[in-house]
MIZA-243007 format. One record per residue: z, y, x of N, C-alpha, C, CB in turn; residue in one letter. Coordinates in steps of 0.001 Angstrom, whole numbers, plus 500000, padded with zeros to 6 digits. Glycine has a CB too. Layout:
N
ZYXZYXZYXZYXA;...
***
This chain:
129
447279340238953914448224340239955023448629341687955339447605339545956279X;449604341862955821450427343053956009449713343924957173451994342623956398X;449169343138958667448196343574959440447207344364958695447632342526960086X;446683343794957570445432344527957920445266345656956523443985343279958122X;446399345428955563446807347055955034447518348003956210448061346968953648X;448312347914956969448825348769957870447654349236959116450127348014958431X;446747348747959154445249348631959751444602349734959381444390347422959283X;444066349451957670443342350655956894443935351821956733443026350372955632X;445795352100956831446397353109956645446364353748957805447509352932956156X;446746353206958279446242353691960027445218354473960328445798352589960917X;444323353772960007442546354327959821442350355710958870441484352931958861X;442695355258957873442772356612957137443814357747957008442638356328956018X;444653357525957976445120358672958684444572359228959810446203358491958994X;444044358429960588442989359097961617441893360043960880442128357855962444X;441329359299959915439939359727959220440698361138958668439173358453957792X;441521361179958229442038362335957308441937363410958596443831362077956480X;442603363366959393443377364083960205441934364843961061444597363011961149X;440919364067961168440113364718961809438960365420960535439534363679962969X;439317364906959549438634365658958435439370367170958535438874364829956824X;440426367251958514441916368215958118440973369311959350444219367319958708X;440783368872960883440433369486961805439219370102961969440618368882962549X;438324369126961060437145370176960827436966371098959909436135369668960666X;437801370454958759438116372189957641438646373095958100439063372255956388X;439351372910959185440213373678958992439462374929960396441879372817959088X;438498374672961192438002375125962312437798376287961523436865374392963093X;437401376807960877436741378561960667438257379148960371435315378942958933X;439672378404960054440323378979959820441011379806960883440790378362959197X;441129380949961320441708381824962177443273382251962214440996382859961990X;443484382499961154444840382849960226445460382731959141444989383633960065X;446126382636958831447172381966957543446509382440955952449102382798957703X;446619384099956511445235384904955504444133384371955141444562386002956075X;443533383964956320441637383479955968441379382331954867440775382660957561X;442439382195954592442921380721953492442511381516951831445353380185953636X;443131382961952030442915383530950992441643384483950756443979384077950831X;441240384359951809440271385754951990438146385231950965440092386026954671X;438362384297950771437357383999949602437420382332948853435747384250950331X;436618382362947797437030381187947173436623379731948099436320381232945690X;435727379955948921435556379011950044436576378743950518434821379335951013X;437120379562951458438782379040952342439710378955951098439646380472953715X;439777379087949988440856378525949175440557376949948599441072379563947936X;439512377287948803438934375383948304439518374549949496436726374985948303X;439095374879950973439518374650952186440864374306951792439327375754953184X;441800375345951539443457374822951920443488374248950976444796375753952101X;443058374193949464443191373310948654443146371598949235442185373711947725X;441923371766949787441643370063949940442123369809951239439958369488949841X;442460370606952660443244370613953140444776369764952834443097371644953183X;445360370512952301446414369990951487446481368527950848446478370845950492X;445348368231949941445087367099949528445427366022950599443790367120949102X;444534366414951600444409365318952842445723365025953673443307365864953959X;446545366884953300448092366329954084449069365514953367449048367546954499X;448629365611951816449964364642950774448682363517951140450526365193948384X;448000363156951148447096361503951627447613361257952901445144361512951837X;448145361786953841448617361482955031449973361252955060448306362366955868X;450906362004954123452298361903953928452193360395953279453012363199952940X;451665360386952436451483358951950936451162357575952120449359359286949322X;450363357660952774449943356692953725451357356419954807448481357337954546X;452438357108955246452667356906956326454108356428955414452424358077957537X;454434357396954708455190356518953804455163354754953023455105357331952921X;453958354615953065453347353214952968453437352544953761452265353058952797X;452911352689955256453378352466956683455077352149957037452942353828957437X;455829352720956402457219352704957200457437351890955517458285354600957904X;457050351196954435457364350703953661456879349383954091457084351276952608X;456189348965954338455636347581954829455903347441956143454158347370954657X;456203348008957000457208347702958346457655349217958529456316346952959978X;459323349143958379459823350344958828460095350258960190460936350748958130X;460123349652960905460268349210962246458808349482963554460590347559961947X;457786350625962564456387350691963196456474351303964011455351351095962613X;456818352786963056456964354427963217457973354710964004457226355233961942X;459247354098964296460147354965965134459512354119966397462054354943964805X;458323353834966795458043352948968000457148354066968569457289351305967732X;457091355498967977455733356194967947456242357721967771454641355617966610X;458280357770967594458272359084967358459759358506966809456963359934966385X;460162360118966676462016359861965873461800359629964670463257361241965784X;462658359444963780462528359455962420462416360414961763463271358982961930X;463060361955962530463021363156961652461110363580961957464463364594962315X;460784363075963091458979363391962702458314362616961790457970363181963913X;458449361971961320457871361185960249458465361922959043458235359564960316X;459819361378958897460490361927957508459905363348957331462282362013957558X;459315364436957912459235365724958061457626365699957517459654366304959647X;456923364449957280455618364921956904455517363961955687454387364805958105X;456689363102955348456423362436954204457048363445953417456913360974954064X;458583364440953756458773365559952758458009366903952730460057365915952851X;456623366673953500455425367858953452454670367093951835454016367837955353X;454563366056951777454105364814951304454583365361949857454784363296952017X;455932365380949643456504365329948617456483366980947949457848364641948945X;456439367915949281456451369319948266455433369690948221457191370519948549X;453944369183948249452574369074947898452570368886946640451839368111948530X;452870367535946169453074366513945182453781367125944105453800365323945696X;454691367695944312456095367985943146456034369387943507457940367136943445X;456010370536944187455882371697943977454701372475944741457060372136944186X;453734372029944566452475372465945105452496374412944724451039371387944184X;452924374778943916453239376312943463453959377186945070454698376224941853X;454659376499945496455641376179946663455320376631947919455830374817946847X;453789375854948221453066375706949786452508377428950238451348374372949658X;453263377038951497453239378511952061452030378545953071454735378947952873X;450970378938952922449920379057953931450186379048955198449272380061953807X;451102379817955346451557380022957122452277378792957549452751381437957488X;452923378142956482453106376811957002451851375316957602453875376420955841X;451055375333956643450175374760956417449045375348957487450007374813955032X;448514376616957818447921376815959110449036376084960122447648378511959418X;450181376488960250450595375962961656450898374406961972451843376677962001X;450487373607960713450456372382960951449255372024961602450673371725959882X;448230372550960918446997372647961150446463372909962759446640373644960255X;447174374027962802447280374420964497447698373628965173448052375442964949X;449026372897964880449898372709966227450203371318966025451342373698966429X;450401370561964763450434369208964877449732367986964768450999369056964424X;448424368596964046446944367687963923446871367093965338445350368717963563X;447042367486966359446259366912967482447327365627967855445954368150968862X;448903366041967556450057365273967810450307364355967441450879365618967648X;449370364357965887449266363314965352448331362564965272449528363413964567X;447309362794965775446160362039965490446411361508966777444716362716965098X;446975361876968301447704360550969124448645359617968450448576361039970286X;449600359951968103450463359159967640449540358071966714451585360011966905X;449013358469965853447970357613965235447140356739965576447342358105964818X;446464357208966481445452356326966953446517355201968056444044357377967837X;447916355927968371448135354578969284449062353404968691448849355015970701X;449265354243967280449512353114966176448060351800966081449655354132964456X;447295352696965925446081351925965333445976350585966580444423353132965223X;446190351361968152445719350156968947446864349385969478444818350565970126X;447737349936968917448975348772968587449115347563967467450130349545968229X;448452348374966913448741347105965450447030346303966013448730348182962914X;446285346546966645444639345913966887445584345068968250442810347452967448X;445956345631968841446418344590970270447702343665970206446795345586971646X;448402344024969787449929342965969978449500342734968218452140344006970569X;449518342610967084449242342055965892450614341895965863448242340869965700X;451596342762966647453122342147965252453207343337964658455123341614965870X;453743343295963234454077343830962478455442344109961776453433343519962056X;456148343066962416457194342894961670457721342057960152457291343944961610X;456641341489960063456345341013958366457377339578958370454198340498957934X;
***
């Protein structure tokens, strides 16, 4: 049923997002990403977790596109499924200072938006399907 994949995606965008927040805590500055092979592993898998969050929400607005604009405009979504895509296809590309300030400033924005996906799709069960 469509509930309860849009359920687990849900979920594992939460799970990601607070993973993303604990890697990312020693990070100070855009630099500290580069400053030993530890924080480069960090933004490495960092990263990982933001194209797993792009891949998921894109999945989300594929099995009801009618979820996500209930939770935000379309250019905030579209804006992290094409983070999604220049991970994916030009990972050479990713600019640290971008990627700290997601880190900084939209993890928390999203992990509301998320979680009130999650107790939307747990309380009213429509989906749109």
């Amino acid at each position: 049923m469509h509930k309860e994949e849009l359920l687990s995606l849900a979920d594992f965008i939460i799970e990601s997002i607070k993973i993303i927040k604990r890697r990312f805590d020693s990070i100070k500055t855009p630099d500290d990403f580069y400053a030993n092979d530890r924080n480069l592993d960090l933004f490495d898998a960092i990263c990982m977790r933001l194209q797993a969050i792009g891949e998921s929400i894109k999945g989300i607005n594929k099995i009801d596109n009618l979820l996500l604009p209930k939770f935000g405009d379309k250019n905030y979504w579209s804006s992290i499924i094409k983070m999604r895509e220049i991970i994916s296809h030009r990972y050479i590309d990713i600019d640290a200072e971008i990627v700290f300030d997601i880190c900084r400033n939209e993890m928390d924005k999203l992990l509301i938006k998320s979680e009130a996906i999650m107790k939307s799709l747990e309380t009213e069960g429509q989906t749109g399907e």
